[in-house]
C-alpha positions in Angstrom: 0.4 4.7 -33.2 -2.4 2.1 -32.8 -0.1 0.5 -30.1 0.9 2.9 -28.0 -2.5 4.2 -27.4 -4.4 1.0 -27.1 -8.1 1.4 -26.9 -10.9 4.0 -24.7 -11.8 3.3 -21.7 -15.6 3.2 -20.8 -16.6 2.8 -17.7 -19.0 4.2 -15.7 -16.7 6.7 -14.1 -15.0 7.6 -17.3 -18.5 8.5 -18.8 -19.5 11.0 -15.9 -15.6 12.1 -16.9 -16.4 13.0 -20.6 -19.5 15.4 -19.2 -16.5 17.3 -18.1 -14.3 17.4 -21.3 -12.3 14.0 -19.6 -11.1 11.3 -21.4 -9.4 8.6 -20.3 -7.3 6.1 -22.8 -5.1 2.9 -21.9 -1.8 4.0 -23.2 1.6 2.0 -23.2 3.3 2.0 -20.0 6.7 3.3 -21.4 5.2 6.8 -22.5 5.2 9.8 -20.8 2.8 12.8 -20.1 4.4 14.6 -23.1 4.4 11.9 -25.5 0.6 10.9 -24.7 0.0 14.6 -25.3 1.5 15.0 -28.4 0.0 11.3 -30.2 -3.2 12.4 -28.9 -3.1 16.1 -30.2 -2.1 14.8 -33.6 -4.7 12.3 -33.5 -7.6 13.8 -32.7 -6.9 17.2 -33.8 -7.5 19.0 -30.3 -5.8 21.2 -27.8 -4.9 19.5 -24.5 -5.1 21.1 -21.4 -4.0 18.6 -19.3 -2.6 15.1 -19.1 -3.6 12.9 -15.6 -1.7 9.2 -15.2 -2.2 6.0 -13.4 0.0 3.7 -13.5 -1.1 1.2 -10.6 1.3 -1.6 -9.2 1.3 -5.6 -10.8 -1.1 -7.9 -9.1 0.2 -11.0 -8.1 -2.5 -13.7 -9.6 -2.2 -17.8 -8.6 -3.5 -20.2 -11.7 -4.8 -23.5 -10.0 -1.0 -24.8 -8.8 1.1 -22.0 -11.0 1.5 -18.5 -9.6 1.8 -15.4 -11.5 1.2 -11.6 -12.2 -1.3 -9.7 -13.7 -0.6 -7.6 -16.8 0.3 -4.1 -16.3 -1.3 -1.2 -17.7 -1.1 2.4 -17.6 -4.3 4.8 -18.0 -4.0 8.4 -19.1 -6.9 10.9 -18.7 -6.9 14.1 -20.9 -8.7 17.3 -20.3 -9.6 19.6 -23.6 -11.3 23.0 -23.6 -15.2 22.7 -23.7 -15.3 24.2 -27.0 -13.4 20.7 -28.5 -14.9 17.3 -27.8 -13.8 13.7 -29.5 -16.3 11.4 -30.6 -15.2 8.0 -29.0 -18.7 6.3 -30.2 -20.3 7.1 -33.6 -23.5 7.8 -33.6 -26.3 6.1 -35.1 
């Protein structure tokens, strides 16, 4: 399970996100809204509303003389009810 949802993502707009029951992992590309849905239900032990994806296109990259592209990645945002929440960070 560890890789096929990789890690949380925290940025500044997933942050204001979680205010709003959001959360938003890097998954593997070859999953779908389902699948996310399901590893994440049994995961975290919450009820999913919703399931966003973004799945942007490659990025061509140049490397002093070599040219290449940019990994791909996919990123999934959830929305639970406001009575559930995940704890991404332990507190100290």
């Amino acid at each position: 399970m560890s890789t096929l949802i990789k890690y949380p993502v925290l940025t500044e707009k997933s942050t204001k996100l979680i205010e709003s029951n959001q959360y938003t992992f890097f998954v593997n590309i070859k999953l779908n809204k389902k699948q996310i849905k399901s590893i994440l239900e049994s995961l975290y032990k919450v009820n999913i509303i919703s399931v966003n994806t973004y799945n942007p296109p490659k990025k061509r990259k140049r490397f002093s003389q070599f040219e290449g592209y940019k990994t791909n990645y996919k990123k999934a945002i959830i929305k639970i009810p406001p009575s559930q929440s995940i704890t991404i960070l332990p507190k100290n």
